[in-house]
C-alpha positions in Angstrom: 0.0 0.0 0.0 2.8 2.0 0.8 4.5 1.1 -2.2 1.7 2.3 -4.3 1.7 6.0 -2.6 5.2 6.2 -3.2 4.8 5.7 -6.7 1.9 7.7 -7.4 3.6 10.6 -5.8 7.0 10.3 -7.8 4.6 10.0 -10.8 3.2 13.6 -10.0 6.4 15.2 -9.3 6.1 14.8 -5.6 9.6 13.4 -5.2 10.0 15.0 -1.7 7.0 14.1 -0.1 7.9 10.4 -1.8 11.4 10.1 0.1 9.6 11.2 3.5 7.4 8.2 2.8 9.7 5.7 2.2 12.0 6.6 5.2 8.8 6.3 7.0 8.7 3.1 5.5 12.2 2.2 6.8 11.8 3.4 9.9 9.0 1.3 10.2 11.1 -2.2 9.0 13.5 -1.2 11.7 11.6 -1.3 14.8 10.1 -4.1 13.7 14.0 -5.7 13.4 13.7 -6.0 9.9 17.4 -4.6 9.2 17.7 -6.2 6.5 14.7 -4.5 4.3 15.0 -1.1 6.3 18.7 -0.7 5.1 16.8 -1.2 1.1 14.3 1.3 1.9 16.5 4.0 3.0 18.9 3.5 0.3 15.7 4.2 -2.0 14.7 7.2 0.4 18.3 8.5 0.1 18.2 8.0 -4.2 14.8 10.2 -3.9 15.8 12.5 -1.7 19.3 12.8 -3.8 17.1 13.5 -7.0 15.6 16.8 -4.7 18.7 18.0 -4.0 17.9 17.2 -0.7 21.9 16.3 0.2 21.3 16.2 4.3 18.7 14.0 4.4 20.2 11.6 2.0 22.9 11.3 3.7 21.0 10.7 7.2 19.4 8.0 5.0 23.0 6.4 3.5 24.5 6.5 7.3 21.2 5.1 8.8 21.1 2.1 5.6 25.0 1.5 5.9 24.5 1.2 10.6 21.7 -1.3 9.3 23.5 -3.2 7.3 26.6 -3.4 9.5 24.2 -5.7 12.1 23.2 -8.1 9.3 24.4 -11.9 9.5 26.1 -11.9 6.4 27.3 -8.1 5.7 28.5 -7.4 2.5 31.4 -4.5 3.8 31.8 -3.1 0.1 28.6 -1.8 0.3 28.7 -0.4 3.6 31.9 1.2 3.2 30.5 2.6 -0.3 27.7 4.4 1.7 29.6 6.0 4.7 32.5 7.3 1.6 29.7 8.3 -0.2 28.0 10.6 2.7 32.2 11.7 4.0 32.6 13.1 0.1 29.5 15.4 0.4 30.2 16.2 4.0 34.3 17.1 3.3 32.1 19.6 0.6 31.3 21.6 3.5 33.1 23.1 6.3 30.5 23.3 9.1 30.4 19.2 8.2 34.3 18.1 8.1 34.0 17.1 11.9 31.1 14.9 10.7 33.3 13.0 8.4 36.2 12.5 10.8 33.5 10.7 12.8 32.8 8.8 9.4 36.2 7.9 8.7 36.5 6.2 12.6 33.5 4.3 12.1 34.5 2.9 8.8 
């Protein structure tokens, strides 16, 4: 059902208020403990919200996705490292967000 709002509101242009839904979504998948699918969804929330220009909250989305997937039994660590360089590029763009990345960086 969920799925179907998302689409219909991408399909009107809506892509913001279809990012907000599908981190919804995701943050739904995780409380239930259902890593696995909640690290998918906010990869997709981060792709839409990336298509808005909507850099900070894509990148809460990659961080979030790449946390996820760390606690997964069989973690693929390409793809996690991928996000978290991914969000310490955009955040080494800014100033106010190197500290950010030097937090990153340790994690990774």
């Amino acid at each position: 059902m969920a799925e179907d709002a998302i689409k219909m509101l991408a399909e009107e242009g809506r892509i913001n208020q279809a990012a907000r839904l599908r981190k919804d979504v995701a943050e739904s998948f995780e409380q239930q403990y259902e890593f696995e699918v909640a690290a998918d969804e906010y990869i997709k929330a981060a792709a839409l919200f990336d298509m808005e220009e909507s850099t900070s909250f894509a990148n809460q989305c990659n961080v979030k996705a790449a946390d996820l997937m760390v606690m997964l039994k069989d973690v693929n660590f390409e793809n996690v490292i991928s996000l978290y360089e991914k969000v310490v590029t955009e955040y080494l763009k800014k100033d106010i967000l190197k500290g950010s990345a030097k937090t990153l960086v340790v994690k990774v």
